[in-house]
N, C-alpha and C positions, 0 to 999 in steps of 0.2 A: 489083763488090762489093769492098769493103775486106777485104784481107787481113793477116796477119804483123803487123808492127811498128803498122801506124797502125792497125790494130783494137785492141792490147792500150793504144796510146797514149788513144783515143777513149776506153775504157772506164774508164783512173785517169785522165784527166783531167772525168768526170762523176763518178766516184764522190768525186771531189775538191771538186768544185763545189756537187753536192749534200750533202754534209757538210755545208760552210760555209756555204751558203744556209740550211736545216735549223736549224742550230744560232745564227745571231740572228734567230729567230723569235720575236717577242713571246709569253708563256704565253697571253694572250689571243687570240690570233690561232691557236691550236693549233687549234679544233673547227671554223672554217671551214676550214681548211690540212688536213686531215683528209677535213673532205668533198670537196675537190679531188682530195686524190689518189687519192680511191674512184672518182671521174670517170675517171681517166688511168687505174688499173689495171682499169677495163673494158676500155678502149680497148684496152690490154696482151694482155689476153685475147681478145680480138677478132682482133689482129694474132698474136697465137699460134696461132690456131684457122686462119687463112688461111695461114699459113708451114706448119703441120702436115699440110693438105690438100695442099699443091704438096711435099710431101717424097716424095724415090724413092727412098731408100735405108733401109734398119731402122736405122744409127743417126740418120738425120736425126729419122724414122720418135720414133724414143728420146724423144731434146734434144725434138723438139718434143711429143711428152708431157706431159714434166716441165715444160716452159714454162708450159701449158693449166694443169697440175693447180696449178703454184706461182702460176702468176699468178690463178686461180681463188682460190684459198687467200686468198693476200694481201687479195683484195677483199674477201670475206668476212670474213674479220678484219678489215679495217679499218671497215667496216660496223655490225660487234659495237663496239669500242672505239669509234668516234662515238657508239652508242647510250648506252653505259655512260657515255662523259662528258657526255651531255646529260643524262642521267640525276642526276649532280650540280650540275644549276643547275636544278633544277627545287626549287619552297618546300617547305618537309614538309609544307604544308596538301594541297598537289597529291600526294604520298607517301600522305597518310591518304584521301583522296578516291579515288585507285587501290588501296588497299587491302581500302576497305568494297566499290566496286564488284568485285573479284575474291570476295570472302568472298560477297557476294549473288549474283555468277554462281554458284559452287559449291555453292551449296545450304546456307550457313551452318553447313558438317561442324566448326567448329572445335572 
């Protein structure tokens, strides 16, 4: 297992990486880039739930918690904001069509 110095080097030097990858991302390339990285932070979660299982200690026990719940978190928001920005490339014809079909589910209470 990586300890001390090359663990805290491994960690700024991804957080470095992913920055600068991140940041010349075409805008149009966001809503795919998006549902990718809803893919990975499953996978996140996944690997947090199998490290949390194999923890013997209460604070291993802890970290891996907050891991599950953050990386839980994350996916799910990320999940919500791909909706929402799909949500803006859809025509307002498509808007009015979803809106009489929700008013005719409900019983036309407007």
């Amino acid at each position: 297992m990586i300890t001390g110095f090359a663990a805290v080097y491994i960690f700024i030097l991804a957080a470095f990486v992913g920055y600068e990858v991140i940041s010349r991302v075409p805008v149009i390339l966001h809503t795919p880039l998006m549902s990718g990285s809803n893919f990975v932070h499953g996978i996140v979660v996944v690997g947090a739930m199998v490290v949390l299982g194999g923890a013997e200690t209460t604070p291993q026990r802890i970290v891996g918690f907050f891991a599950v719940l953050l990386g839980a978190a994350n996916a799910v928001g990320g999940y919500a904001v791909t909706e929402r920005m799909l949500d803006m490339f859809k025509s307002s014809g498509d808007q009015k069509k979803n809106a009489a079909a929700a008013q005719t589910k409900g019983g036309g209470d407007a």
